[in-house]
N, C-alpha and C positions, 0 to 999 in steps of 0.2 A: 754362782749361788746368790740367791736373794736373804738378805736380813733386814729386820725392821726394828727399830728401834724409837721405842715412846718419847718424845721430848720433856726432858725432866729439867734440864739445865738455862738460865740463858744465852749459852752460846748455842745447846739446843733449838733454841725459839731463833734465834738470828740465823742460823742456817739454813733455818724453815722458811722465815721470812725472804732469804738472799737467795733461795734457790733458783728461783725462776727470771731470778737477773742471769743465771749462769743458760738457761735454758731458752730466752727468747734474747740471748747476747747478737747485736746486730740487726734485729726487727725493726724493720718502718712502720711497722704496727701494734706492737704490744707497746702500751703505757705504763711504766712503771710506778708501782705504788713508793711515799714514802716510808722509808726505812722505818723511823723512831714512829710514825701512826701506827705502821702495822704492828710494832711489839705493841702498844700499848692496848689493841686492842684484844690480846690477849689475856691482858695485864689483870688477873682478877681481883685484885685491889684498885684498879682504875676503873674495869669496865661493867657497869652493874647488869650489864646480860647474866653475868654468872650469878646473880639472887635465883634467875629463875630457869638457868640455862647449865649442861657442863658439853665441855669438849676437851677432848684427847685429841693431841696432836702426835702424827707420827711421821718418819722422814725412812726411807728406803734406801737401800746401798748396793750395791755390788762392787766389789772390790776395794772396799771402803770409798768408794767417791759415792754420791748422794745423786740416787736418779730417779726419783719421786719422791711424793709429799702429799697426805690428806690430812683434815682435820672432822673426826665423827663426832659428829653431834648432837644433841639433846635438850630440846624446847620443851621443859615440864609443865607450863602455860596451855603450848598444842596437847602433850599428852596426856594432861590431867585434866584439865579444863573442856578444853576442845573435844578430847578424845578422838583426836589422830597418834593411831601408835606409830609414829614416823620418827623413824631414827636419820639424821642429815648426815649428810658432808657435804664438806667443801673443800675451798683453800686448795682445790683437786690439781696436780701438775705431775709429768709425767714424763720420760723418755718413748718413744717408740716401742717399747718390751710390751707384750702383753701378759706375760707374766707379773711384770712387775706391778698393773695395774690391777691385774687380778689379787696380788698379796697384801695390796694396800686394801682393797675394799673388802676381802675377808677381816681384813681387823674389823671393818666396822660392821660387819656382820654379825663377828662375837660381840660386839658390844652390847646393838641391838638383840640379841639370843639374851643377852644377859638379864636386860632390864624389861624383857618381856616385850619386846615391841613388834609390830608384823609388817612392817617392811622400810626398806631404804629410800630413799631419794634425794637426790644432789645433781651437780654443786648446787650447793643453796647457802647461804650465811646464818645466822639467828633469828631474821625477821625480814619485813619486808624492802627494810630500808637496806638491807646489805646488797652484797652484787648477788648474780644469780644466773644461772646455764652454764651449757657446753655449745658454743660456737657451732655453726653444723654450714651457716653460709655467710659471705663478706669479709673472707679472711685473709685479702685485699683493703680493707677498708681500718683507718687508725680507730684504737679505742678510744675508750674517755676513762674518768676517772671512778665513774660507778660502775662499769664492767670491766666482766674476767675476757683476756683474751686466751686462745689457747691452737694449738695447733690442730690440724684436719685431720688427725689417725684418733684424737680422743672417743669421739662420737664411733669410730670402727670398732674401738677399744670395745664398749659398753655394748654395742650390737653383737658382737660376736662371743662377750659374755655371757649372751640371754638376757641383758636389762631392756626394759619398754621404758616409752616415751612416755614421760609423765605427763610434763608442761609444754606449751609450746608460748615461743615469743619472738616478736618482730620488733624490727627496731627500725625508723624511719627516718628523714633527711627532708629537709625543701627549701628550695632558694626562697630568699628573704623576696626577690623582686616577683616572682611569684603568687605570694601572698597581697588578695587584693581586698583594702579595709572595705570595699563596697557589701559584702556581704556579713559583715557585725559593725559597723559603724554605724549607720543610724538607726538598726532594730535595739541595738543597747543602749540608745538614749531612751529610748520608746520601757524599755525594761525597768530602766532604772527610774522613769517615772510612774512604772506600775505597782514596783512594789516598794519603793522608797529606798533606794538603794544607792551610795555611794563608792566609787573607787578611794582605795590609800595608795599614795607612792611613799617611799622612803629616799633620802640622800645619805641618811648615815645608818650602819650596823647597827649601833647602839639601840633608837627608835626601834626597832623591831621586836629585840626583845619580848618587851610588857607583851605580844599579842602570841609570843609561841605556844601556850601552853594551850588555849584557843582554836590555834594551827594546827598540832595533833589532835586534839578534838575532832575537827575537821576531819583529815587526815581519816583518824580510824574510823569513824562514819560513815563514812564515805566510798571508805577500802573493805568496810569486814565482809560484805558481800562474796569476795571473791573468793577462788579458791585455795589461793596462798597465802591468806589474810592470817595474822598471829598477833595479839594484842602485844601492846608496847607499853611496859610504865612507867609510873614515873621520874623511878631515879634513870630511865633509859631514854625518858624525853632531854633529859637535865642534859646527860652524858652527849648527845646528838649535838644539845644547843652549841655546847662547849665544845665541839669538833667540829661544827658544818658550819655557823654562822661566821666565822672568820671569812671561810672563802666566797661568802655572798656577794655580789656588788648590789650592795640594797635598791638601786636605780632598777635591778633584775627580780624583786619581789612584786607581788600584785597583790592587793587585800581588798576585797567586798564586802563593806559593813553592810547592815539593815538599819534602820531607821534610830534605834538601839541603841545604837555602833557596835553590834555584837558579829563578828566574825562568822559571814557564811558563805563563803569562797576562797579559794587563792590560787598563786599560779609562785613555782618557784624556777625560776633560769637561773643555771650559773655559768660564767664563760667558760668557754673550751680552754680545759688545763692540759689538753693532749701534750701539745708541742713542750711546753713550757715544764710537764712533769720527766720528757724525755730528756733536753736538757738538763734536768737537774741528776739525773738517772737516782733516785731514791734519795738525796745529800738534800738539809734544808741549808747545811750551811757550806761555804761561806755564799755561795750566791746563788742558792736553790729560792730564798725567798724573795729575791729580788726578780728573779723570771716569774712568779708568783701573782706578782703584784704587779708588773707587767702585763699581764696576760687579762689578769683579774680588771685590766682599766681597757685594754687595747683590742682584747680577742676580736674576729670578726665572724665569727662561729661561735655558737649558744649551744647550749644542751637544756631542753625541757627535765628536768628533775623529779618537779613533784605538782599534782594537780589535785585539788580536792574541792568540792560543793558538798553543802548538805544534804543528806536525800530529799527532804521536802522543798530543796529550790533545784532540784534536778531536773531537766527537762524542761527549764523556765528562759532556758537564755542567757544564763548567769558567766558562761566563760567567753561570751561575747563581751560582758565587758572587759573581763579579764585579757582577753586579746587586744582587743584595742587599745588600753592603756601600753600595754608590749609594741605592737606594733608602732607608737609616738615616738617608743624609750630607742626599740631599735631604729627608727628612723633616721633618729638625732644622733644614731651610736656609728650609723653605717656598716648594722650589721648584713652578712649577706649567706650565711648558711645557718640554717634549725635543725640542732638534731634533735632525736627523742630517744629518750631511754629503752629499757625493754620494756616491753607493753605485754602482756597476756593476749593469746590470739581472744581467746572465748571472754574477753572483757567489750562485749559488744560497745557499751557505753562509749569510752574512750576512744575504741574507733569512729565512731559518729560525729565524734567534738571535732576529728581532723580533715572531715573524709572533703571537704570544701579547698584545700589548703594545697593539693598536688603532693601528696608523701612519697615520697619514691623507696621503699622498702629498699635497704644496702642490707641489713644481718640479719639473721635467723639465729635463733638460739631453743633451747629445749633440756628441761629436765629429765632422768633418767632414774627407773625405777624396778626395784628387783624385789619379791617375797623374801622376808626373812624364813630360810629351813629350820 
């Protein structure tokens, strides 16, 4: 027998959190998230998603042991602003039962029935900065720290519920030695003398600060286009700065001012925490942040994060500089693999920016989507 049970407690929330240490135990592949991050981001005294956002979390049992977990959620930004009546989940994890996956996502069915909404789709986080899909290919291949990994019956799971494919997204790789500067190296000098345009590098976290708020700017500009685009604000820029810039190696930011110096490009990498988050298996202490900071100086594997241009400098050239300044940084770093996060297939843009660079597509991932009855 299946029961389910709302997380109300925090040991509720730490069981929700811990579960999927229990369920990808021994994987060369799944990356484990920090412990104390993930409660906090429930934390709705910490995390100011909940001004504009709610989520129920709930945790699944048979025989009192815990064998699934979603989190249903609600972006009142998309559904009152936007007017997408899309009720989320995430945080989606699961045993092999398809019962069990089916009981978890009727909760959030009631939910959405509740609050009037006309259909579901997940895993998804709160916005665009969060993780997002269900794995469908490369599940052989280690994750990172911005994606969910999950096992190969999830995607069966949803197919054989009747949910359709929402979103689709690929996630890319290429050797560093690969990548040859001859094709944006001297058209970006040529750029940067056309429209008056300079590169920033940073050496310390600190420097960067003053230009974040400018960065998201950028950022949603750049992104509302698309189709999973959800405004960010911001006390939820604030919230990002104070959780992500820690793990920058600001050697890994790229900033293109205009004449100005007003912010119309960037490029964010952060080193591959894979290894170094496995180690630590979710503990910061006593020596999770010293693999951290290891990793953060030594990695030789990148993950592309975040990319944005202004619309009116798009199509001008602009992430040719932004690449070259990268390809110096990693030169001198000896880095020798790029990954890329998940991308949206129908994001034509962004595949255009790589299509030069030899990507070799390793994961496939995709959202999953049911009418609300």
């Amino acid at each position: 027998m299946i029961t389910i049970k709302e997380v109300k407690s925090k040991k509720d929330l730490k069981d929700f959190v811990k579960f999927p240490f229990k369920l990808y135990k021994g994987s060369k592949y799944w990356v484990p998230p920090i412990i104390s991050e993930e409660m906090r981001t429930f934390d709705k005294k910490i995390n100011p998603v909940f001004h504009d956002a709610e989520a129920t979390l709930f945790l699944a049992y048979k025989e009192n042991d815990i064998v699934g977990r979603i989190a249903a959620i609600i972006n009142w930004v998309e559904v009152n602003k936007q007017n997408h009546k899309k009720m989320r989940f995430g945080w989606f994890d699961v045993i092999d039962d398809i019962e069990v996956t089916k009981t978890l996502l009727n909760k959030v069915h009631e939910i959405g029935k509740q609050n009037g909404l006309e259909y579901i789709e997940g895993p998804v986080g709160f916005s665009n900065l969060d993780k997002v899909g269900i794995l469908t290919e490369g599940f052989d291949q280690i994750g990172n720290m911005i994606t969910w990994h999950n096992h190969p019956y999830y995607a069966e799971h949803f197919e054989k519920l009747g949910y359709d494919v929402a979103k689709k997204y690929s996630e890319n790789k290429m050797e560093f030695k690969n990548i040859h500067p001859e094709s944006f190296a001297k058209i970006q000098e040529l750029i940067k003398k056309r429209y008056q345009l300079r590169a920033l590098n940073f050496t310390k976290n600190k420097d960067i600060m003053p230009y974040t708020d400018e960065m998201f700017d950028v950022f949603s500009k750049s992104h509302e286009v698309l189709s999973s685009f959800v405004e960010i604000n911001k006390e939820q820029r604030d919230y990002f700065k104070k959780k992500f810039i820690g793990f920058l190696n600001p050697e890994y930011v790229k900033f293109v001012l205009d004449k100005d110096d007003k912010l119309i490009g960037f490029g964010i990498v952060t080193p591959s925490y894979a290894t170094a988050l496995q180690k630590m298996n979710g503990k910061l202490f006593p020596f999770g942040i010293w693999h951290l900071l290891h990793a953060k100086k030594h990695a030789k594997t990148v993950t592309f994060y975040l990319i944005g241009v202004l619309p009116e400098y798009q199509n001008k050239g602009i992430t040719a500089i932004i690449f070259n300044e990268f390809h110096k940084t990693f030169s001198e770093k000896g880095i020798e693999i790029c990954v890329r996060g998940p991308e949206l297939d129908d994001n034509i843009a962004i595949h255009q920016i790589w299509k030069n660079f030899n990507p070799v597509t390793h994961k496939r991932r995709c959202t999953f989507r049911k009418n609300i009855a």
